[in-house]
N, C-alpha and C positions, 0 to 999 in steps of 0.2 A: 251061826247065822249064815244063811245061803247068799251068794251075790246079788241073787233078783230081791231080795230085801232091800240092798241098799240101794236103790233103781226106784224104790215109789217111796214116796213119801207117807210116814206114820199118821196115821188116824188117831195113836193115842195120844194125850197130854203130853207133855214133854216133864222128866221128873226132875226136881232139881236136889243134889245130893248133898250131905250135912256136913257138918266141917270137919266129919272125922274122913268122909271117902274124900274128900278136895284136898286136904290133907295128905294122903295116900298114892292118890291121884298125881302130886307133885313130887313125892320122895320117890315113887318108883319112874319118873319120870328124868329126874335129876339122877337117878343112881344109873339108867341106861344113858344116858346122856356124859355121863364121865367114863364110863365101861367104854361106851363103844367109842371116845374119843381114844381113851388111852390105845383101843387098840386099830383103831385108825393111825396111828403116830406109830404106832409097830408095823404093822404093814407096808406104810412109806419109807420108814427105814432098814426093810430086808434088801440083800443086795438082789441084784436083776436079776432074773432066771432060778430064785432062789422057789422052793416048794412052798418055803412058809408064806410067800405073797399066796399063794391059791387058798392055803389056809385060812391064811386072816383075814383074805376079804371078805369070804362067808361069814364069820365068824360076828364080823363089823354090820354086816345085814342081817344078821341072824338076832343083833342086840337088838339093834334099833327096830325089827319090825315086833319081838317080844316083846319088849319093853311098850309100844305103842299099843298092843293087846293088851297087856296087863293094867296097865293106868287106863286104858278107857278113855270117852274122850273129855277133852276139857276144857269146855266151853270158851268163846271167848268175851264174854259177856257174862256174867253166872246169874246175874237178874234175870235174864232171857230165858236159862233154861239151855239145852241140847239146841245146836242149831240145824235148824231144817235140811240144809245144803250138806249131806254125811258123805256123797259120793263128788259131786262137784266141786266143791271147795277144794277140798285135798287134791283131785286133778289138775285143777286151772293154776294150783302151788308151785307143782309138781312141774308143768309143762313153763310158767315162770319162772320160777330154779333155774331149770336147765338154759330157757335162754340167756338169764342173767350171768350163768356161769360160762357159758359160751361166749357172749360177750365179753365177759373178764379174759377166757384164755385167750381171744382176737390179742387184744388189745397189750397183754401181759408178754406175752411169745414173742414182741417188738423192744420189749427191755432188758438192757446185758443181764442182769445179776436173777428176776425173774424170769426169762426164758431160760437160765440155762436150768433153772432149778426145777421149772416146770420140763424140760428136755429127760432130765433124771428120774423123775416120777413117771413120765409117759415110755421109757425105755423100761423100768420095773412091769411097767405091767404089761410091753407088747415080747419082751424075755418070755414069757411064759406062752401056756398053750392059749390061743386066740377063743375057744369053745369055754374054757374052763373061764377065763379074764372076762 
């Protein structure tokens, strides 16, 4: 699929998939989702300036965007069908994430027990090379 596909909206029907792909759709869904937490929890646990934090964190983006190619997408609606919004949605998530997480570290980084824990995690990853991180 080329990018300027996801950029206009499909002409075809929208297909709706049988209980064996929805099925599929969620086990490999759920099996990236425990992968790349488990190794989300290793990378935040390498000590600072260690190699393996450059390691894993690829490794951690490398699950979660696999994993979201192989399951396909999946609907949030299944009556509905594929929903229209295949490029917007995901961005407009995406750009809320981050502020919502932004927001949380504001507000976190003012508390003894999690600013210092949030201190430790953000020294793990500026240890390392700034290009690579």
């Amino acid at each position: 699929m080329r990018v300027p596909d996801l950029l206009v909206p499909s002409s075809e029907p929208a297909t709706v998939d049988g209980p064996a792909a929805r099925w599929r759709r969620r086990v490999v869904s759920a099996a990236a989702v425990v992968v790349g937490t488990g190794l989300l929890a290793a990378t935040l646990r390498v000590p600072p300036g260690s190699l393996w934090f450059t390691v894993l964190g690829p490794l951690v983006a490398a699950t979660w965007t696999v994993g979201s190619f192989v399951s396909g997408p999946i609907p949030f609606q299944p009556d509905r069908g594929v929903a229209r919004h295949t490029f917007v949605g995901p961005v407009v998530a995406g750009v809320a994430a981050f502020g919502v997480f932004l927001g949380a570290y504001v507000v976190a980084r003012h508390l003894p027990v999690v600013g210092a824990a949030l201190d430790g995690v953000l020294a793990t990853a500026d240890a390392g090379s700034i290009t690579v991180v």
